[in-house]
Every structure is written in structure tokens, then in C-alpha cells.
C-alpha positions as CSV (number, residue, x, y, z in Angstrom):
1,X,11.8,39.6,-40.7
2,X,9.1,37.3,-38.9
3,X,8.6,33.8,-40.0
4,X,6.6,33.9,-43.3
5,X,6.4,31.1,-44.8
6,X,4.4,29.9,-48.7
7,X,0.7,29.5,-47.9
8,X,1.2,25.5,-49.4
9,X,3.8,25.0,-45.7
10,X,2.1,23.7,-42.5
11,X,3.4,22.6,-39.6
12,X,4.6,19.1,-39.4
13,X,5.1,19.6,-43.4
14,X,8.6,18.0,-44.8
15,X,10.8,21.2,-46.3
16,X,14.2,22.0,-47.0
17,X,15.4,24.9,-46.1
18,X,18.4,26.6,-48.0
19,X,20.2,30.0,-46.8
20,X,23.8,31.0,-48.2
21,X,25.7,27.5,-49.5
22,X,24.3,25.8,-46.9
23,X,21.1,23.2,-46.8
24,X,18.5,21.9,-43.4
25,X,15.9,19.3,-44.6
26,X,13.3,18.6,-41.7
27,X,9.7,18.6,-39.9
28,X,8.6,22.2,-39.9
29,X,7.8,22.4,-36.2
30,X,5.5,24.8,-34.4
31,X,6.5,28.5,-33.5
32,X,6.7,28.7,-29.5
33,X,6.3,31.7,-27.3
34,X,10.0,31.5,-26.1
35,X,11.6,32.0,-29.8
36,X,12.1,35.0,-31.7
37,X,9.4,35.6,-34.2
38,X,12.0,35.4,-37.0
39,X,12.9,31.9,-36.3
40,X,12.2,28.8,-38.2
41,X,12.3,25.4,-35.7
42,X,13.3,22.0,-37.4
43,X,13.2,18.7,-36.5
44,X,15.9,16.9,-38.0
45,X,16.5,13.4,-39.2
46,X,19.0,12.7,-36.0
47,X,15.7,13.8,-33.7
48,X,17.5,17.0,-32.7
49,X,15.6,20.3,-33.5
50,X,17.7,23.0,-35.0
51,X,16.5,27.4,-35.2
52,X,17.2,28.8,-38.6
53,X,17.0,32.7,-38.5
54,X,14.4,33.5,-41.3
55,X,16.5,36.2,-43.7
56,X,15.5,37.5,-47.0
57,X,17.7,35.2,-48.9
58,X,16.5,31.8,-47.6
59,X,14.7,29.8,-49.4
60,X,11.6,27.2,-48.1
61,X,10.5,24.4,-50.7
62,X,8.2,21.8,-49.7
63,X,9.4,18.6,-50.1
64,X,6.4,16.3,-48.1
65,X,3.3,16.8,-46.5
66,X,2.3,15.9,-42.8
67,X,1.1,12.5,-42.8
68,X,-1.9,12.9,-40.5
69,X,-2.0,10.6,-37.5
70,X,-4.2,7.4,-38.6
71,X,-6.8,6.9,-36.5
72,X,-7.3,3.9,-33.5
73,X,-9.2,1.2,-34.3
74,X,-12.4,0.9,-31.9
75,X,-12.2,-3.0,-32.8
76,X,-10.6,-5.4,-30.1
77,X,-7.9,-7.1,-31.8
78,X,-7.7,-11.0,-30.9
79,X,-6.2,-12.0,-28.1
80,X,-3.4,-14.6,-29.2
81,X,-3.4,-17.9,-26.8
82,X,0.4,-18.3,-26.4
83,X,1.2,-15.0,-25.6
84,X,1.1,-14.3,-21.7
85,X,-1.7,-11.3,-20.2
86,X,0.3,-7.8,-19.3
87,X,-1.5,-5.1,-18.1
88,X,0.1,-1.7,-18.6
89,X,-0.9,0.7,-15.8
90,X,-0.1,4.6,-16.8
91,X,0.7,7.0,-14.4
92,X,2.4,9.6,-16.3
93,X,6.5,10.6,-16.4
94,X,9.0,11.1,-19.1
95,X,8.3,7.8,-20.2
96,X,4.9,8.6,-21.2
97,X,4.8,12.4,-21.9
98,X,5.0,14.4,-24.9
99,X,6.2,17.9,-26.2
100,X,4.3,21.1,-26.1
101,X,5.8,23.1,-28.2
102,X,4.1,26.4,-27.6
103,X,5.6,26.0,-24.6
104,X,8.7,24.0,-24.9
105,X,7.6,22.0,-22.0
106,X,7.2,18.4,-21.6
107,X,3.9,17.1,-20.0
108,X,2.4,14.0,-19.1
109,X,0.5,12.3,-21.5
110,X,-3.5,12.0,-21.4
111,X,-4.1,9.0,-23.3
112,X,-2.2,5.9,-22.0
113,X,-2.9,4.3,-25.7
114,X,-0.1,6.7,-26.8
115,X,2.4,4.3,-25.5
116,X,0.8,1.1,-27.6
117,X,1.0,3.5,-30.6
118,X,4.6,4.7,-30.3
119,X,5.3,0.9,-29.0
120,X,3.9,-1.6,-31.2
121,X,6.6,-3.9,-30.6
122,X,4.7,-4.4,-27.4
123,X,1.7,-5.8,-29.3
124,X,4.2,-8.7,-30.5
125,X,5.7,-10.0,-26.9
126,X,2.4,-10.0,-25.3
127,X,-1.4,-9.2,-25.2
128,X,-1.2,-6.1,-23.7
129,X,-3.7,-4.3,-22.1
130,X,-3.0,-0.5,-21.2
131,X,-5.3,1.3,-18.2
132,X,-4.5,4.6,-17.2
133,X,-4.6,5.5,-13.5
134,X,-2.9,9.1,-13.3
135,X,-1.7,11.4,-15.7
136,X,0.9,13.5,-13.4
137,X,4.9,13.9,-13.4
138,X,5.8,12.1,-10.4
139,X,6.5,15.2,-8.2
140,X,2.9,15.5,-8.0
141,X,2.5,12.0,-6.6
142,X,1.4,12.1,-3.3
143,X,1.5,9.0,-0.6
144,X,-2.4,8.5,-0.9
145,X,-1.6,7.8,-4.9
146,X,0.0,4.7,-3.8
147,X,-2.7,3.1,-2.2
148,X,-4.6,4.2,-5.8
149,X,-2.1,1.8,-7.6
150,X,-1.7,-1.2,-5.4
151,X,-5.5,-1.6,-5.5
152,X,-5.4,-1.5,-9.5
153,X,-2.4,-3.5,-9.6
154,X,-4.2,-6.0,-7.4
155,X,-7.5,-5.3,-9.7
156,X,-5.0,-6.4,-12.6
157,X,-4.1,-9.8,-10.8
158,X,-7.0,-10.7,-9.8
159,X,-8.4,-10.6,-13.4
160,X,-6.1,-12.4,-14.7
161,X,-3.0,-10.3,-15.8
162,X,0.3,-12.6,-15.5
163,X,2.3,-9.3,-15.0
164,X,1.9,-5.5,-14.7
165,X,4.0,-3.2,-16.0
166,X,3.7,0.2,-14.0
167,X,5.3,3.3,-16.1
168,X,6.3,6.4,-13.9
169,X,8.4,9.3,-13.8
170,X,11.7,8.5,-12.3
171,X,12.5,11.1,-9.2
172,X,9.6,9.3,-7.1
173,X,9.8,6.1,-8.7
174,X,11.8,4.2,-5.9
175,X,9.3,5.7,-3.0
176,X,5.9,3.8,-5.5
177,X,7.9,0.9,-6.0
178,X,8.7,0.4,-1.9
179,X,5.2,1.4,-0.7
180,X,4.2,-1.4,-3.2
181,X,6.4,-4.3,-2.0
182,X,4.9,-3.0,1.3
183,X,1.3,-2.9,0.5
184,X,0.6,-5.9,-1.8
185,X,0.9,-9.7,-0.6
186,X,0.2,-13.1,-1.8
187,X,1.0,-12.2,-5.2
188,X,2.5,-14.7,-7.5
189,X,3.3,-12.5,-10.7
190,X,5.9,-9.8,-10.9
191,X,5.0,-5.6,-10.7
192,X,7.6,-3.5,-12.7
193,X,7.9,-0.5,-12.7
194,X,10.0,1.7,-15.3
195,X,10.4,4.9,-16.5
196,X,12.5,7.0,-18.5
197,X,15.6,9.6,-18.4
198,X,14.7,10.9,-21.8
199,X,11.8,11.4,-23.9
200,X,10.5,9.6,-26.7
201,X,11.5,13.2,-28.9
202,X,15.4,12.5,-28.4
203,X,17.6,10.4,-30.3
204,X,18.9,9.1,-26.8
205,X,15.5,8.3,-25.5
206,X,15.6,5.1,-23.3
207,X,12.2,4.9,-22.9
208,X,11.7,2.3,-25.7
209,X,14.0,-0.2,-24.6
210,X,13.0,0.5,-21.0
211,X,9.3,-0.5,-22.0
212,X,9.9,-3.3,-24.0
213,X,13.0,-4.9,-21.3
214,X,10.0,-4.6,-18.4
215,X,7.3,-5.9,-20.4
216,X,9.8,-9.5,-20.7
217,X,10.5,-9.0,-16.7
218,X,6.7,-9.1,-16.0
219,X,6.7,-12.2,-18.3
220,X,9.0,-13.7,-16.3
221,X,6.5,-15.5,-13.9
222,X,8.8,-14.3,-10.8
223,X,6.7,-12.9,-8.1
224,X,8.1,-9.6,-6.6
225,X,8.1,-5.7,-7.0
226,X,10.9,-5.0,-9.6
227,X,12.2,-1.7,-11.3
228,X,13.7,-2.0,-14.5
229,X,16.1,0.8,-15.7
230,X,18.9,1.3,-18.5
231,X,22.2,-0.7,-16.5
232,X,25.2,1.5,-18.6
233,X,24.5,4.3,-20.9
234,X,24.9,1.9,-23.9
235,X,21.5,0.4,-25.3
236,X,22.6,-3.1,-24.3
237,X,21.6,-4.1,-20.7
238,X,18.6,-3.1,-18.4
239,X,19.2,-4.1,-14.7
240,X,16.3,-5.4,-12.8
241,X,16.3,-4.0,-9.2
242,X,14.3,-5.1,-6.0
243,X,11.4,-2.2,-5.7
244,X,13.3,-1.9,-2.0
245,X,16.7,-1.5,-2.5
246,X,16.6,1.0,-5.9
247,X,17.4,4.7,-5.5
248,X,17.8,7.3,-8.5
249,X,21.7,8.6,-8.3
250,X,22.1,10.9,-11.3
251,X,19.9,13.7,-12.6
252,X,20.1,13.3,-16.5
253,X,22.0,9.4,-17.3
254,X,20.6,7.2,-18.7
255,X,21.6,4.3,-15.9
256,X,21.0,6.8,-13.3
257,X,19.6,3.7,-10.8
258,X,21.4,2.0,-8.9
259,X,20.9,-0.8,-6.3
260,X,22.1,0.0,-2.6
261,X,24.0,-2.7,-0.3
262,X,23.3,-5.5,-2.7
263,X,23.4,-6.0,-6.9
264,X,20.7,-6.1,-9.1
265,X,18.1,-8.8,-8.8
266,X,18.9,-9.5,-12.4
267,X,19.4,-8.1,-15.9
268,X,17.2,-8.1,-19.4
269,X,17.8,-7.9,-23.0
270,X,15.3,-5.8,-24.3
271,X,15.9,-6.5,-27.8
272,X,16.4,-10.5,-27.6
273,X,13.8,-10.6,-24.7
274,X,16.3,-12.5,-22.7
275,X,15.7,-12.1,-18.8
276,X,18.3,-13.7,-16.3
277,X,17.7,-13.6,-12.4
278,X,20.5,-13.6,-9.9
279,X,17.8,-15.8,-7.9
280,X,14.3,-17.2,-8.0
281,X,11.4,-15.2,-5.6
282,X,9.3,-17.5,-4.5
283,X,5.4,-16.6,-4.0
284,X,4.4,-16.2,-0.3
285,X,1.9,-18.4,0.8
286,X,-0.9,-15.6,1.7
287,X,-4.3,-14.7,-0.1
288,X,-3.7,-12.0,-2.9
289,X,-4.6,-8.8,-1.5
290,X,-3.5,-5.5,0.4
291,X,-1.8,-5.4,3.1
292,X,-2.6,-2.2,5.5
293,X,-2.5,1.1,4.3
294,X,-0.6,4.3,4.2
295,X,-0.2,7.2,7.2
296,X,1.7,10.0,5.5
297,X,1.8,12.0,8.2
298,X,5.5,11.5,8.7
299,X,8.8,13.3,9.0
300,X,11.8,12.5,7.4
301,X,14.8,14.4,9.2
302,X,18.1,15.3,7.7
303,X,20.8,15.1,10.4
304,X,23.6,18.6,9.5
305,X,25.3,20.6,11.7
306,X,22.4,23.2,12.1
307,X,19.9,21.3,13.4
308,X,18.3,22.8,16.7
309,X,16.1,21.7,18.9
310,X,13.1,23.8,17.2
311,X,13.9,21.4,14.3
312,X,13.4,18.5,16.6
313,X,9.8,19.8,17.9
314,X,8.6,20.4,14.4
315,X,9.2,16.8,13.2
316,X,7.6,16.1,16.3
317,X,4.1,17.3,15.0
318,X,4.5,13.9,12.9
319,X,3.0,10.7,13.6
320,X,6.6,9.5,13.1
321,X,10.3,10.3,12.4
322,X,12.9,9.3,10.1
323,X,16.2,10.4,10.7
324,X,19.0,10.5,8.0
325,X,22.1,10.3,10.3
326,X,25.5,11.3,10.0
327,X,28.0,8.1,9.5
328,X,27.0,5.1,11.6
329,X,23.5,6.7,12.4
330,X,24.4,10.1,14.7
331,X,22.4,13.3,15.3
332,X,24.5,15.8,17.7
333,X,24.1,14.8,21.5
334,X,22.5,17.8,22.6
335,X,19.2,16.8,20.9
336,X,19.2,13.5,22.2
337,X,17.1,15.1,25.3
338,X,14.5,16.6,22.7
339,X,14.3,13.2,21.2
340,X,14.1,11.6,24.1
341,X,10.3,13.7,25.0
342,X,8.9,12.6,21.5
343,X,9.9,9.0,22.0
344,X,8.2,9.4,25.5
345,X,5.4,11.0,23.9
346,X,4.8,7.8,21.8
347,X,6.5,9.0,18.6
348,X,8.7,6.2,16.7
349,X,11.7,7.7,15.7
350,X,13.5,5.3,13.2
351,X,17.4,5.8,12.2
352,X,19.5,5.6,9.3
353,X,22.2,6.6,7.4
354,X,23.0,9.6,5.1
355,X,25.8,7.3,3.7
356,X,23.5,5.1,2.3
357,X,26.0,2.1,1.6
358,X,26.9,0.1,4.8
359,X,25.0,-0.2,7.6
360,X,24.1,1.5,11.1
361,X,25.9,0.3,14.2
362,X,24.6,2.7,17.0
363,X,26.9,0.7,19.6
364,X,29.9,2.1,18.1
365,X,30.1,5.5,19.9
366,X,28.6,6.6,22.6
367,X,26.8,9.2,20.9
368,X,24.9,6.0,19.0
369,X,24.5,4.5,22.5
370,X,22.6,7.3,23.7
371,X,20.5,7.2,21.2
372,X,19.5,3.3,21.5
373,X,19.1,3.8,25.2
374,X,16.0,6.8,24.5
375,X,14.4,4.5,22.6
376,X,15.6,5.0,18.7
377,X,14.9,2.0,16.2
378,X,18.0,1.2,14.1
379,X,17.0,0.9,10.8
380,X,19.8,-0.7,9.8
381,X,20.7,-1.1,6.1
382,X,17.3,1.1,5.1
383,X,17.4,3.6,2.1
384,X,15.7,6.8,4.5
385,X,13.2,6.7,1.6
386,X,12.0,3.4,2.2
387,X,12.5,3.8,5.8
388,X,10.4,6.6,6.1
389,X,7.4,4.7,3.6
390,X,8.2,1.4,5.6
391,X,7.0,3.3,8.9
392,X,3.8,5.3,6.9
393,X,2.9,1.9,6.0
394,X,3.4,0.3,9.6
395,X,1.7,3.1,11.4
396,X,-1.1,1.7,9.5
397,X,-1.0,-1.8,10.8
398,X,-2.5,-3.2,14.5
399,X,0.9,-4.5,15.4
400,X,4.0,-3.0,17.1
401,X,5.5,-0.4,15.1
402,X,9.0,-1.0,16.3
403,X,8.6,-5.3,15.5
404,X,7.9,-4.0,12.2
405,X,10.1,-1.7,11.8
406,X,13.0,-4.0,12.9
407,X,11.8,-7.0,10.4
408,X,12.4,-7.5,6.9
409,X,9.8,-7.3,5.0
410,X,10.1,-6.9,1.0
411,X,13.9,-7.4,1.1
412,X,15.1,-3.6,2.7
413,X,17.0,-4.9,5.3
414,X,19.6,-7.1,4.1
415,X,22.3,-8.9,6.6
416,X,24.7,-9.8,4.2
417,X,25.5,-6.9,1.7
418,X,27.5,-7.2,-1.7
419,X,28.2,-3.6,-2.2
């Protein structure tokens, strides 16, 4: 039997549904090419959706209509004097995407508005103002796309915004947020970036509370590049992390980021709006604007057993190299020869760990000492992500790529480490 339904039942219609002793009140949701013509798809009241086989002894009452989508208002809606400016800057990601349910597949949204509408809460902690700058998941974010934001980011400040809020898909979400606390200077307000593990569709969506706990961060008044994420799987905490030091360690959790080789900057309530910082970040004294620019044309190099010496030449196509070492920053001592010619060549090869937590010490072994004495910069406590952005945005700069390399910038090299 194929779904046939009463001519009086749409899609998005309210029905109950009632086959043998059992009962499934719901959203009628569209058929999609990857179910069986014979099944009926509801959404229920938990969020989940739920595949009834259609049989000759159901039976399909309507119990609502769809309530059609009201319409935006095209008027401006006053701006209310003791509410700080936040400008919402759409990229795209879970936190902003929607179901296609021909499909089954999740896509970015088009309309950045869509997150005022499912947010209105938003309207009440601020006077927000939502600009969309890409609509792509964030494997589709490219290095040149970063440049894109810090110049609307800065747009953003300079007209006034006391805080932007910068919504992107989490798996490239700690790369934006470095090459921003790379690229912007002389800013006074705080960036955030956040994103979601689940979307707005599922009960366990933390989008909401992601939103809302980085649109209080941005209010904050302190200056810095900040990535707010759920801080347990509970709907309690969200931990504020420097845009540096943040890496994505779970596929699926909800708390999936986690700071590496020091805690979170801080923490927010997203429901009572509280925000506490572990310190304050004070503005550096510089004009507001962008610093450099991005050269993507770089390598970054995972340090295994079965690297070769072909490997070695390849990365050396690159205007630079970052190599994720083994331990206390080790690539086998054969190669060291090969590494040595790019160096010569004029190649900055820059070192870290595949560890992640802890630091390099190259003068530990010999094999380490090797290394130093070619010419390798120890990038000491450096995520190899924000390595490997650090150098595309130094290669950009007039100044000595290993002074830059070696100095902390935005907080990524950190002497004193609390994890």
C-alpha cells in the first residue's frame, strides 16, 4: 500500500494516527526519496520523527491544520537605548541550517533572519542586527573566507556594534576563530564565535542556548576573539574559550570543545545571562583595523612511521610547513637531510606536537637537536591548527617569519600551562 492519505491532510497538518491498539499524534511530515512509498513520517511532540508503515487498517484523522509561517515585518523595529549594539554575522553550520526532507539532509540556511525568528529571545538581551556573509557548512570554508569575515567583523566595529556574534559550523570553527585573533587588532569589543552539535530539529539541540550564552559574551565589553560552546552535556554551563587555544575533540557531544594547555577563559549562563571571566583582556593600544593577510599556500605535515622523503619534497611545494611531530616534536632522522634542503631553500618549517597537551622540548633527544640545528622553529605549546594559520598569516607580513612565529601573539603560546 503507498501512502494515501484524505484529500483534507497536508503536510505540516496535525493528525493522529491509529493502527492496531496503538495511537501516534504528530506533524505530518514530507515523503523523502529515501523512504518506502508506504511510509507515513511524524514529527512527534518529543522533536523525534517516527515511520508508521501505512496498512489497510490504520486510520488518519486530522486533528490541526499547518499554521502557515507569518510573514516578516519590513518595518524597523525601534532600537531600545539601554540595550547594548550586537551584530550577528551568518556563515552557515548546524547552528543555522535546516532540514530537507526530500532529502533527509541538513543544509545551511539562506536567510540569516531565520535565526532572529527561531531566536526571539535574542530580540530581548540586545538590539540585534543579523548580516549574512556565507551560507556554507564549514568544510567548504576556505582560508581566503577568513579574510571575508575579519573585514565585516571590522565593518561591524567600526559602525558601532559593541560585540559580534559570528555563528559557524563547528569542524573548522577553531581554524576562523585563530586566523581572526591573528588578523584583527586594536579592537576593544569581543568576537564570538559559536556553533552547534545539533540542529534546531532535535530535542537535544544546543544551538539555542549556544546563541543566546554568546550573544551575553559579546555584551561583556571584554575585548578578544572567544568561542562559546556547551561546557558538559547538561544545559547548564557554556565555557568561553580563547579563539587560540580551542580545538573540537568529539564528533557528536554536545561539549565536544575543549581548551588545550590552559582552562577556559571563562563560563556563561545562558539562561540568567550571567558571564564570569577567569581574567580581564585588556584592549591593545593600536588603531582598529586588519592586520596582514592570509597565504594559504601551506603544508601541514603529519609526522607517522611511513613518511618518506617523497612526502618531504611534496610539502616542499608549499610556501611553508607545519609539522605535527611525534612526542616532544620528532619526525624520523633520516628526513632530517630532506628538511634540511627546504629550510635552505627558504621554506619555514615550524614544529609541533601530535600530543597536543604539553609542550615541545627539541633539546631533549638528539633526534630534536638535529632538527633545531637545520633550522626548525619550535612552535612550542601551538595547536598544529593554529600553528599552520599563525604561519599563513605571517607569510603575509614584512617582518621575519621565524620572530613571528616564535612570539605570542593572540594568546597560542602559553608559558605557564594549567592542563
Amino acid at each position: 500500500m503507498v501512502r494515501d492519505l484524505p484529500k483534507n491532510i497536508e503536510d505540516g497538518d496535525r493528525i493522529r494516527i491509529e493502527k492496531g491498539d496503538k495511537s501516534y499524534e504528530g506533524i505530518l511530515m514530507p515523503h523523502h526519496r529515501f523512504s518506502r512509498e508506504d511510509i507515513i513520517t511524524l514529527k512527534l511532540d518529543n522533536g523525534y520523527n517516527i515511520g508508521i508503515e501505512a496498512e489497510d487498517d490504520i486510520k488518519v484523522k486530522l486533528l490541526e491544520k499547518k499554521k502557515e509561517k507569518p510573514g516578516r515585518s519590513k518595518k524597523k523595529v525601534g532600537k531600545d537605548e539601554e540595550k547594548p549594539d550586537i551584530s550577528i554575522l551568518g556563515t552557515g553550520g548546524t547552528i543555522a541550517s535546516y532540514v530537507e526532507y526530500r532529502t533527509g539532509a541538513v543544509h545551511p540556511a539562506e536567510d540569516a533572519d531565520d535565526v532572529l525568528y527561531s531566536n526571539p529571545e535574542i530580540a530581548e538581551r540586545c538590539n540585534p542586527e543579523v548580516d549574512i556573509v556565507f551560507s556554507k557548512l564549514s568544510e567548504d570554508l576556505k582560508p581566503e573566507d577568513w579574510v571575508t569575515i575579519a573585514d565585516r567583523v571590522l565593518e561591524k566595529l567600526e559602525g558601532g556594534a559593541e560585540g559580534v556574534v559570528i555563528s559557524h559550523g563547528t569542524d573548522t570553527m577553531g581554524y576562523t576563530a585563530a586566523a581572526l585573533s591573528f588578523l584583527l587588532e586594536g579592537f576593544s569589543s569581543p568576537v564570538v564565535l559559536v556553533g552547534s552539535q545539533r540542529s534546531s530539529d532535535r530535542p537535544s539541540s544546543d544551538a539555542h542556548l549556544n546563541l543566546l550564552g554568546a550573544i551575553e559574551v559579546a555584551k561583556s565589553g571584554n575585548p578578544g576573539v572567544f568561542v562559546v560552546m556547551h561546557d558538559s552535556i547538561s544545559d547548564e554551563i557554556c565555557a568561553i574559550h580563547r579563539g587560540t587555544k580551542v580545538r573540537k575533540m568529539h564528533t557528536s557531544r554536545r561539549d565536544a570543545f575543549e581548551s588545550v594547555n590552559e582552562d577556559p577563559v571563562g563560563e556563561v549562563n545562558p539562561k540568567t545571562g550571567e558571564v564570569e571571566f577567569e581574567k580581564e583582556f585588556e584592549p591593545v593600544e593600536k588603531d582598529l583595523g586588519r592586520r596582514g593577510s592570509i597565504v594559504d599556500d601551506v603544508a601541514l605535515l603529519y609526522s607517522n612511521p611511513g613518511i618518506d622523503k617523497e612526502d618531504i619534497r611534496r610539502a616542499g611545494e608549499k610556501k611553508g610547513i607545519v609539522i605535527v611531530g611525534t612526542g616532544l616534536g620528532h619526525i624520523r632522522t633520516d628526513l632530517v637531510p630532506e628538511i634540511k634542503k627546504l629550510i635552505k631553500r627558504g621554506i619555514p618549517i615550524i614544529m609541533t606536537s601530535q600530543c597536543l597537551f604539553g609542550t615541545i622540548n627539541m633539546n631533549v633527544y638528539s633526534a630534536g637537536r638535529e632538527l633545531l640545528e637545520v633550522g626548525v622553529v619550535p612552535g612550542k605549546d601551538m595547536l598544529p591548527e593554529t600553528a599552520m594559520v599563525k604561519l599563513m598569516w605571517a607569510l603575509s607580513l614584512e617582518e621575519d617569519t621565524e620572530d613571528v612565529m616564535m612570539k605570542d601573539i593572540a594568546g597560542e603560546i602559553t608559558d605557564r600551562r594549567t592542563r
